[in-house]
Structures are given as C-alpha cells and as structure tokens.
N, CA, C and O atoms as CSV, one atom per row, in Angstrom:
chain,resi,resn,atom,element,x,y,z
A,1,UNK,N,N,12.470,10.641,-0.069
A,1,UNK,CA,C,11.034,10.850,-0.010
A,1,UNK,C,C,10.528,10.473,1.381
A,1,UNK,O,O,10.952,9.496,1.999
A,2,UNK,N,N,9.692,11.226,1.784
A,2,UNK,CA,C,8.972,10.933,3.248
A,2,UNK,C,C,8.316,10.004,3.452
A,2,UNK,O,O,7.939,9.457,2.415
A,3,UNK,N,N,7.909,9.437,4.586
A,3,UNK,CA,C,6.852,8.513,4.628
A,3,UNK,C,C,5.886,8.854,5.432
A,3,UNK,O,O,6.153,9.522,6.431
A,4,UNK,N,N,4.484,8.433,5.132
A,4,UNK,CA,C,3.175,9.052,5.940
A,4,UNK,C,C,2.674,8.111,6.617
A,4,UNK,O,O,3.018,6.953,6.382
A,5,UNK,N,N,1.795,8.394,7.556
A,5,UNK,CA,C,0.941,7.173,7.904
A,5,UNK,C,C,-0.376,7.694,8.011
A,5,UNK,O,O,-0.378,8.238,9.116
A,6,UNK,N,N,-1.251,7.810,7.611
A,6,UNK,CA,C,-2.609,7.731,7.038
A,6,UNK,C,C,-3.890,6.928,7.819
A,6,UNK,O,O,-4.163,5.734,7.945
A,7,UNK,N,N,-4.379,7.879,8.168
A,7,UNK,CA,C,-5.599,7.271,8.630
A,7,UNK,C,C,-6.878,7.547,8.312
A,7,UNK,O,O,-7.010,8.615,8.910
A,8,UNK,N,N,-8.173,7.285,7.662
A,8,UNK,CA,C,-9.027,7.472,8.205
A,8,UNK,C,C,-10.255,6.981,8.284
A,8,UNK,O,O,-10.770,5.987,7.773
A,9,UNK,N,N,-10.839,8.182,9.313
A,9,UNK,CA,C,-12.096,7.450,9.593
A,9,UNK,C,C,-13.319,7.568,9.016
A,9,UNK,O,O,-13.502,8.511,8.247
A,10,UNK,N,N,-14.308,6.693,9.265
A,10,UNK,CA,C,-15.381,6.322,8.412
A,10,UNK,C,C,-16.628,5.793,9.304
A,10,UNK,O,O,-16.443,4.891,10.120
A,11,UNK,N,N,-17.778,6.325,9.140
A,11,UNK,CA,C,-18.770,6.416,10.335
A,11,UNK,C,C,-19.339,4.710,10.106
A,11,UNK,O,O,-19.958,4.171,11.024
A,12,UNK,N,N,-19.105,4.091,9.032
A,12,UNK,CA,C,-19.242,2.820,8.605
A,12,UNK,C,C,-18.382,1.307,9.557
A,12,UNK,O,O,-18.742,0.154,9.792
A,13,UNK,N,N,-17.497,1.879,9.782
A,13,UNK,CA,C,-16.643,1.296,10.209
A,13,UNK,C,C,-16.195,1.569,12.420
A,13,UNK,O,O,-16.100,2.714,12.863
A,14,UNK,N,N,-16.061,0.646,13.112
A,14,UNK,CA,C,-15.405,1.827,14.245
A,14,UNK,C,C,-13.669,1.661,14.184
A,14,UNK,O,O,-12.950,2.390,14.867
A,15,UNK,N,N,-13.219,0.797,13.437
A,15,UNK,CA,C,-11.760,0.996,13.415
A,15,UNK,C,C,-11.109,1.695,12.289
A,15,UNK,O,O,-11.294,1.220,11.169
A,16,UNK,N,N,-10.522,2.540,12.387
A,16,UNK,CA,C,-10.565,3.513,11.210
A,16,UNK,C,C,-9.026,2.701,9.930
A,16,UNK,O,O,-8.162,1.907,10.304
A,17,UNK,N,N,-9.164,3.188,8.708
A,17,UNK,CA,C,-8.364,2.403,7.649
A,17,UNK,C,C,-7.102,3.508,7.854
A,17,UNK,O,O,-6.994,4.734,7.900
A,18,UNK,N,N,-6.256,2.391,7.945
A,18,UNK,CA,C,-4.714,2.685,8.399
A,18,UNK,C,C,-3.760,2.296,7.377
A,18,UNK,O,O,-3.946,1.212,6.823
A,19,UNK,N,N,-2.946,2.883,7.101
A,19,UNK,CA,C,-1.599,2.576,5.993
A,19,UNK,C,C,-0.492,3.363,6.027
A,19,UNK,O,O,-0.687,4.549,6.293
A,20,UNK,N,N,0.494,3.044,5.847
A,20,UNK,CA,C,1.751,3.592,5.053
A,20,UNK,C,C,2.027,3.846,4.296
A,20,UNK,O,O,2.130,2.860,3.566
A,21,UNK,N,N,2.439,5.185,3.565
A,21,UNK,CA,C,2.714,5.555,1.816
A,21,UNK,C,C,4.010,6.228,2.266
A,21,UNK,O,O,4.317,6.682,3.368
A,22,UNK,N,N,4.822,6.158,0.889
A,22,UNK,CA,C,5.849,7.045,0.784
A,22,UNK,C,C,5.457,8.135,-0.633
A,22,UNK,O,O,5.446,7.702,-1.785
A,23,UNK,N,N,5.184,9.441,-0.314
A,23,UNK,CA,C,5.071,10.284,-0.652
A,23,UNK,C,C,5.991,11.130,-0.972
A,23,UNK,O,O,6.795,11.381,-0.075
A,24,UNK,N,N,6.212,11.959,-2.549
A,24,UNK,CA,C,7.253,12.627,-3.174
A,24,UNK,C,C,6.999,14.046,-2.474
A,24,UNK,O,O,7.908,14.857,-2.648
A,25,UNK,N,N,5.970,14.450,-1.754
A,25,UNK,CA,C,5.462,15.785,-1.306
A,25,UNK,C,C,6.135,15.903,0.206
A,25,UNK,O,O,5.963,15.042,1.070
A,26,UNK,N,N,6.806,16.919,0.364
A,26,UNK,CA,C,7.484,17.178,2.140
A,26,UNK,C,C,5.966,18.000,2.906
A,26,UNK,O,O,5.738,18.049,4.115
A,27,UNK,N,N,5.321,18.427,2.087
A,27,UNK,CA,C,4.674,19.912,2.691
A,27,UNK,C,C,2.894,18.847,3.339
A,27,UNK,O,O,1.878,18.547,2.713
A,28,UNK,N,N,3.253,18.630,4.605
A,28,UNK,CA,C,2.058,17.900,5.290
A,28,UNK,C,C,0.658,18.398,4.950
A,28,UNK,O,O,-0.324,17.733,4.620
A,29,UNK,N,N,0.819,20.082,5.145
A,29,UNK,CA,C,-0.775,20.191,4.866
A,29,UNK,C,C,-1.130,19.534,3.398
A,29,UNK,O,O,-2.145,18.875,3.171
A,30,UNK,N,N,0.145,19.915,2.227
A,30,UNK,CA,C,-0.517,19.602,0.733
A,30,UNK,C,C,-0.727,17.960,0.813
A,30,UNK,O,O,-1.520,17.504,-0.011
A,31,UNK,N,N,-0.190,17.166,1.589
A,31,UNK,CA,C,-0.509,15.722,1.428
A,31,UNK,C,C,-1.672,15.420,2.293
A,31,UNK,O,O,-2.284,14.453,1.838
A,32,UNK,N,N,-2.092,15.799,3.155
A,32,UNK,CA,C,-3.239,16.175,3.905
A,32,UNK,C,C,-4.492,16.498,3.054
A,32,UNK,O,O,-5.510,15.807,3.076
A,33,UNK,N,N,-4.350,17.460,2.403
A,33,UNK,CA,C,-5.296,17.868,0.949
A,33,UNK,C,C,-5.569,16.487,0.047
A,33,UNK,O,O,-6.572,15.773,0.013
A,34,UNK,N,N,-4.337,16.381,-0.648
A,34,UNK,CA,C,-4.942,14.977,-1.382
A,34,UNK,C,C,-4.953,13.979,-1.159
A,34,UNK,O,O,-4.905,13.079,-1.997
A,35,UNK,N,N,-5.040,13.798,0.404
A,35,UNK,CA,C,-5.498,12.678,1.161
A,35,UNK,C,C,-7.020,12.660,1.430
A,35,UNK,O,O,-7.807,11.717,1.511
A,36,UNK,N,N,-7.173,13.865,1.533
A,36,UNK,CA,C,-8.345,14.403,1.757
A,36,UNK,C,C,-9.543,14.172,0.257
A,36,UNK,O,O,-10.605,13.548,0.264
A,37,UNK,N,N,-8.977,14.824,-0.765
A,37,UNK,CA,C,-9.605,13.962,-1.989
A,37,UNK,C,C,-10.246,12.909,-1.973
A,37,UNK,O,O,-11.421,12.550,-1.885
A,38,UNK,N,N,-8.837,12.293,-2.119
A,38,UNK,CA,C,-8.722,11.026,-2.537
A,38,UNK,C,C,-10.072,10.096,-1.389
A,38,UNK,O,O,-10.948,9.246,-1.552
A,39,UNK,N,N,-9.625,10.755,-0.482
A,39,UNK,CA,C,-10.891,10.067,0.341
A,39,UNK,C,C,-12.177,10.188,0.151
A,39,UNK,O,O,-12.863,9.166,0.145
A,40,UNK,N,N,-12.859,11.655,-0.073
A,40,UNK,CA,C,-13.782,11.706,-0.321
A,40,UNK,C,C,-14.306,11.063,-1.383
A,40,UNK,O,O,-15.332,10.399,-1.529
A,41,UNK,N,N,-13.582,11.319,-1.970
A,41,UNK,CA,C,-13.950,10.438,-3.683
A,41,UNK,C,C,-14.493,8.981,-3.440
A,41,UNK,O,O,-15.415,8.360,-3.970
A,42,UNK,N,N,-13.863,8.753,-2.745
A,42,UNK,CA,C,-13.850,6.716,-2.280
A,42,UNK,C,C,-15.012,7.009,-1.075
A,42,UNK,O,O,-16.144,6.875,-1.540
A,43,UNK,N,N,-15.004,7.301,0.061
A,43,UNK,CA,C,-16.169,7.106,0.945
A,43,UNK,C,C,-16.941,8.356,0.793
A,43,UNK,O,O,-17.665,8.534,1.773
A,44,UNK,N,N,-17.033,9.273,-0.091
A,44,UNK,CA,C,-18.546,10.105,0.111
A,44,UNK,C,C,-19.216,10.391,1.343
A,44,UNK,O,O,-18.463,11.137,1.969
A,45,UNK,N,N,-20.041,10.217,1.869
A,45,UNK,CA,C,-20.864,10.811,2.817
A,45,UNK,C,C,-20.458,9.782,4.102
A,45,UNK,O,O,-20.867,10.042,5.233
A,46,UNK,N,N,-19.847,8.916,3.906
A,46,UNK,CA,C,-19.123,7.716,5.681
A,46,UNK,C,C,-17.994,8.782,5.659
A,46,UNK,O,O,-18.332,9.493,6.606
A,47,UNK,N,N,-17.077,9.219,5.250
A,47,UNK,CA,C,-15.931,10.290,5.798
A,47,UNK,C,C,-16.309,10.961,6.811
A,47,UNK,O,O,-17.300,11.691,6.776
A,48,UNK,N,N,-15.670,10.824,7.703
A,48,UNK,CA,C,-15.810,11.525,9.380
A,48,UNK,C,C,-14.168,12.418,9.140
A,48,UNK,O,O,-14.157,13.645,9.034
A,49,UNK,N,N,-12.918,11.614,9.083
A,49,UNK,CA,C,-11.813,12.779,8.411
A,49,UNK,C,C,-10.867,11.627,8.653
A,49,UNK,O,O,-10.929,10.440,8.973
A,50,UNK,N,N,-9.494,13.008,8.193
A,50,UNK,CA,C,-8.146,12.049,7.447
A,50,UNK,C,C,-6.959,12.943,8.430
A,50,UNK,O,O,-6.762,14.113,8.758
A,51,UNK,N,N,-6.282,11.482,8.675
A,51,UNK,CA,C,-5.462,12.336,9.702
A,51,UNK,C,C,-4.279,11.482,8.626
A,51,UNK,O,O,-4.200,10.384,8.076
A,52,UNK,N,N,-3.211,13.129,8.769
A,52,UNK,CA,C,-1.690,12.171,7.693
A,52,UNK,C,C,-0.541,12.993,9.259
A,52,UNK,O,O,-0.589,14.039,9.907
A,53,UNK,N,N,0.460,11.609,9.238
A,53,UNK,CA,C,1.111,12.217,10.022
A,53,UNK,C,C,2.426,11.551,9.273
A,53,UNK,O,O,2.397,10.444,8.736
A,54,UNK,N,N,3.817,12.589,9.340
A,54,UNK,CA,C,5.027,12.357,8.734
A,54,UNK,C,C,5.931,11.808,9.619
A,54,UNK,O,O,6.317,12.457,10.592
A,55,UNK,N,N,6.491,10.165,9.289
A,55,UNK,CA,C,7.505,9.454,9.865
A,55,UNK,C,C,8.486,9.404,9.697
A,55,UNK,O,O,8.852,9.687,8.556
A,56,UNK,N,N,9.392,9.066,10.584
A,56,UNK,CA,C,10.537,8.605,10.198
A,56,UNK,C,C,10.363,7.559,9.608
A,56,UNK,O,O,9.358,6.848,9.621
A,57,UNK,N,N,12.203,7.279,8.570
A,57,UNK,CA,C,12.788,6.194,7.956
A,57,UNK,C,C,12.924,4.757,9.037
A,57,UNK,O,O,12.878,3.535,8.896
A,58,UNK,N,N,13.151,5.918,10.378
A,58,UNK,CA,C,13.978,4.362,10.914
A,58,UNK,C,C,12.677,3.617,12.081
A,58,UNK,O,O,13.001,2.848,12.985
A,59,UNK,N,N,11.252,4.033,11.819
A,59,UNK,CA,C,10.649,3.838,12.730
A,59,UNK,C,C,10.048,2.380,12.670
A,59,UNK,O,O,10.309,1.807,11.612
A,60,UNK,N,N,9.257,1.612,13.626
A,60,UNK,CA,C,9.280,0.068,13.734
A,60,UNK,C,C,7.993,0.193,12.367
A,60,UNK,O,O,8.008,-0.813,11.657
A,61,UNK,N,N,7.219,0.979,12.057
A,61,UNK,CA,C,5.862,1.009,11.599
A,61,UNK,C,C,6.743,1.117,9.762
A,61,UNK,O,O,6.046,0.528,8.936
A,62,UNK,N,N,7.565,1.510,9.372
A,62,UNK,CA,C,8.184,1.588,8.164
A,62,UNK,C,C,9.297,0.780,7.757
A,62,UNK,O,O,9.650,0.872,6.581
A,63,UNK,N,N,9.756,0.200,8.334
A,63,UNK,CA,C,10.250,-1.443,8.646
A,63,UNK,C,C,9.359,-2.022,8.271
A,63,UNK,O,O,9.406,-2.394,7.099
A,64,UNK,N,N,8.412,-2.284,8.915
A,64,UNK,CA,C,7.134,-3.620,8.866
A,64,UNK,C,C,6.747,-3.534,7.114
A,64,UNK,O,O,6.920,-4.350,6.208
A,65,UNK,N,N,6.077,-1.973,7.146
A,65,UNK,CA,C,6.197,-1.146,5.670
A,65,UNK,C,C,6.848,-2.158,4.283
A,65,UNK,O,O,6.401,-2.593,3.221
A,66,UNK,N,N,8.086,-2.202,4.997
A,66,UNK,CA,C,9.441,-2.450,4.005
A,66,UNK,C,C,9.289,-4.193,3.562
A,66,UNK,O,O,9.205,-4.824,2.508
A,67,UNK,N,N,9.309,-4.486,4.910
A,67,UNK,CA,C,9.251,-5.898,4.548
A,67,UNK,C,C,7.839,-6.311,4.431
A,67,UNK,O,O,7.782,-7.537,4.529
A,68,UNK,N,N,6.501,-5.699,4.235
A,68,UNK,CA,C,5.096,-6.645,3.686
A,68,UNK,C,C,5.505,-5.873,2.133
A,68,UNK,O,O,4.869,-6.351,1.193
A,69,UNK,N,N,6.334,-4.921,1.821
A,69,UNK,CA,C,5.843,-5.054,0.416
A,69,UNK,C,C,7.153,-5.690,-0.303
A,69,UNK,O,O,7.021,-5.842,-1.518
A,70,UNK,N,N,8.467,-6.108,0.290
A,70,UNK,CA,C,9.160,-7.098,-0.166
A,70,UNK,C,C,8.359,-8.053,-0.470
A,70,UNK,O,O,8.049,-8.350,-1.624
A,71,UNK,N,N,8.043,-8.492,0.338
A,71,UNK,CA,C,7.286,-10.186,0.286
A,71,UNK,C,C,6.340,-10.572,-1.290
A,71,UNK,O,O,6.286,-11.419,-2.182
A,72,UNK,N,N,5.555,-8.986,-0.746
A,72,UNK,CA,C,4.518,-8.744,-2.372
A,72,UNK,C,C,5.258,-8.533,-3.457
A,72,UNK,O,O,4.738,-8.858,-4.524
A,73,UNK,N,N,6.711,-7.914,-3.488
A,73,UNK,CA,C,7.421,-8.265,-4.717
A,73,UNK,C,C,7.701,-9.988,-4.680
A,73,UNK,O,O,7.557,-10.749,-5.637
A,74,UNK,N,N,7.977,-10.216,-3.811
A,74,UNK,CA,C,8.745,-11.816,-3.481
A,74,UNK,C,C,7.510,-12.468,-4.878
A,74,UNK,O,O,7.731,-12.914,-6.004
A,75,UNK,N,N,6.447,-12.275,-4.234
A,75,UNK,CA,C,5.508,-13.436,-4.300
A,75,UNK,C,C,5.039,-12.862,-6.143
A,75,UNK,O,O,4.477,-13.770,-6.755
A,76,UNK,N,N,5.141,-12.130,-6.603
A,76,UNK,CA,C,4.785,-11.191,-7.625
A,76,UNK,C,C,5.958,-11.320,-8.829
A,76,UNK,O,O,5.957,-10.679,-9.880
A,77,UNK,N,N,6.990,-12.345,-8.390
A,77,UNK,CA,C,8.539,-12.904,-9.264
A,77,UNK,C,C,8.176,-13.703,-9.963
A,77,UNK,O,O,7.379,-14.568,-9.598
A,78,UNK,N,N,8.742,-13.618,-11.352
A,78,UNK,CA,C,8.536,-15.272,-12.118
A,78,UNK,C,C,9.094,-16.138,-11.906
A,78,UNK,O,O,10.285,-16.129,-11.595
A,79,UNK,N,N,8.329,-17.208,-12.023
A,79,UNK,CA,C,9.451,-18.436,-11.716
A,79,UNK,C,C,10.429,-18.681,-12.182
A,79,UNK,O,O,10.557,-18.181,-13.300
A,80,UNK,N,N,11.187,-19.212,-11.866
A,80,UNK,CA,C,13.030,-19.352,-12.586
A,80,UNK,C,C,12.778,-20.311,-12.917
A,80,UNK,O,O,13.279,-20.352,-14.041
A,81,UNK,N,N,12.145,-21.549,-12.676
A,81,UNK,CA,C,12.384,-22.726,-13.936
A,81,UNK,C,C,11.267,-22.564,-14.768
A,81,UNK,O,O,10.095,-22.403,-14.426
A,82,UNK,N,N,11.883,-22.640,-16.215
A,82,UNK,CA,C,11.273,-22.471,-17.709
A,82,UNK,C,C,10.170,-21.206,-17.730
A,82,UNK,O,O,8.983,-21.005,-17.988
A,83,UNK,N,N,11.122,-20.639,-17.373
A,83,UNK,CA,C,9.794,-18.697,-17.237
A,83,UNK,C,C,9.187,-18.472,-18.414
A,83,UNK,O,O,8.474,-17.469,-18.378
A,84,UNK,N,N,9.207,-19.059,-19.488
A,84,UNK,CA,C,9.006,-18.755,-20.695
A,84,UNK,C,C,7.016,-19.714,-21.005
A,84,UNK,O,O,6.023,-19.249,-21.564
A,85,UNK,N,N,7.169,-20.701,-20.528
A,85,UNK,CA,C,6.171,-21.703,-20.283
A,85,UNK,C,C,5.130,-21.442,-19.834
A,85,UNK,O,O,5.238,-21.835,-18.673
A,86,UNK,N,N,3.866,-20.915,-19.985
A,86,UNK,CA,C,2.636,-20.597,-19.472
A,86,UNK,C,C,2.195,-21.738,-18.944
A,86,UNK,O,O,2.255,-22.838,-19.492
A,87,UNK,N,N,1.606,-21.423,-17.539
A,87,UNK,CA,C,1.135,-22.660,-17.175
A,87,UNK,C,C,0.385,-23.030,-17.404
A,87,UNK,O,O,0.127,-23.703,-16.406
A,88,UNK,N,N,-0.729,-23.252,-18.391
A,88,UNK,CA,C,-1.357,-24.198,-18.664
A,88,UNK,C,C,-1.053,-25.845,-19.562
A,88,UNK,O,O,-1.600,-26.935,-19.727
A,89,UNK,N,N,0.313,-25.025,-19.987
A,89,UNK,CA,C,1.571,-26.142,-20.671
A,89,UNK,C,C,2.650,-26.300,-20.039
A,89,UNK,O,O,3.589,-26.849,-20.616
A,90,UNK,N,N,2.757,-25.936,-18.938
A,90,UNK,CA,C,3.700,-26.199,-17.717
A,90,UNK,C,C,3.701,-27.817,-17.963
A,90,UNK,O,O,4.625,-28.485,-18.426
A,91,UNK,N,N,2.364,-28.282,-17.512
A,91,UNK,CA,C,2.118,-29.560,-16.375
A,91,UNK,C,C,2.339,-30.573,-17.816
A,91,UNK,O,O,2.783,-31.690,-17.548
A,92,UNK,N,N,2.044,-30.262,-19.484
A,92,UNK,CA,C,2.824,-31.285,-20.453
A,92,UNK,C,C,3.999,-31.336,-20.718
A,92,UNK,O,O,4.635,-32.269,-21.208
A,93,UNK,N,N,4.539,-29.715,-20.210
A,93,UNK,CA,C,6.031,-29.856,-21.011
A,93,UNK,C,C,6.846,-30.649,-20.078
A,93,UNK,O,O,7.815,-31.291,-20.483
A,94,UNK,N,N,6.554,-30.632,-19.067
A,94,UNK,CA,C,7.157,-31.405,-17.810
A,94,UNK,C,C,7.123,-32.466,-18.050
A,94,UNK,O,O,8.231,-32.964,-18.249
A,95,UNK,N,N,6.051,-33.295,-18.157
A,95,UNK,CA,C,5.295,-34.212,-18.192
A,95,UNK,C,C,5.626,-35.228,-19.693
A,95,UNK,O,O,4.838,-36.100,-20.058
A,96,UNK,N,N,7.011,-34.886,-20.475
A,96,UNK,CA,C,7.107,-35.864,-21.518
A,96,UNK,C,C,7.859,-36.931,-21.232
A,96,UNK,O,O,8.002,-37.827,-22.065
C-alpha cells in the first residue's frame, strides 16, 4: 500500500495541516478526491485546498511515520503485571 502526505490549507490557519496516511488506493487523482471530501466536510468554507502527494517507503518523512505510531501502539499496551486488575483495585490488590 502507498503512502501519502497530505496537506491542507485553511484560510483560518497560516500553517497548513500536514500528515501521513497509508492508503489502499494507487490512483493519486482518486485519493486527491477523497481527500478532498473529507476536507470539506471538516473545514467548510476555511478550505483554500488539498494537496496529496505519493511517497516513498524508504523516505525520512515515513520512517518518522513508522516510529510516532509505534510509540502510540507502545503506549496504547496493557500492562503485563496483573492485566486482569482494573485500576481502581490495582492500588488494594497490591496493597494487602
């Protein structure tokens, strides 16, 4: 699957909203389109436009990609001691 990088701009803002997606679609204009949606839907009348451009795998910007949403799995793991234990009975069951 490809990866995009996504921009856009918004008369609200002067730095325009930037991201990385990996997208099941190869065909730029059709991801362009429902980038295009998707935007309007969310900023309405601040949409100035949407620029999608297709990256490489091995580039420094899909790396970075790779490892902020490791981390968000990292941090998004259950704990390994007593996973079963909701914490609000963590701090007694410990605590006998």
């Amino acid at each position: 699957m490809p990866y995009y990088r996504i921009v856009i701009w918004t008369s609200r803002r002067r730095e325009p909203y930037t991201g990385i997606r990996q997208i099941e679609n190869y065909n730029v204009d059709a991801v362009q389109h429902i980038m295009r949606v998707k935007a309007e839907e969310t900023y309405r009348r601040d949409l100035i436009d949407v620029e999608v451009q297709m990256i490489s795998k091995t580039s420094t910007a899909v790396r970075k990609y790779f490892e902020a949403s490791k981390k968000k799995r990292e941090a998004k793991k259950w704990p390994e001691d007593k996973p079963f234990v909701p914490a609000l009975r963590r701090r007694d069951y410990f605590n006998r």
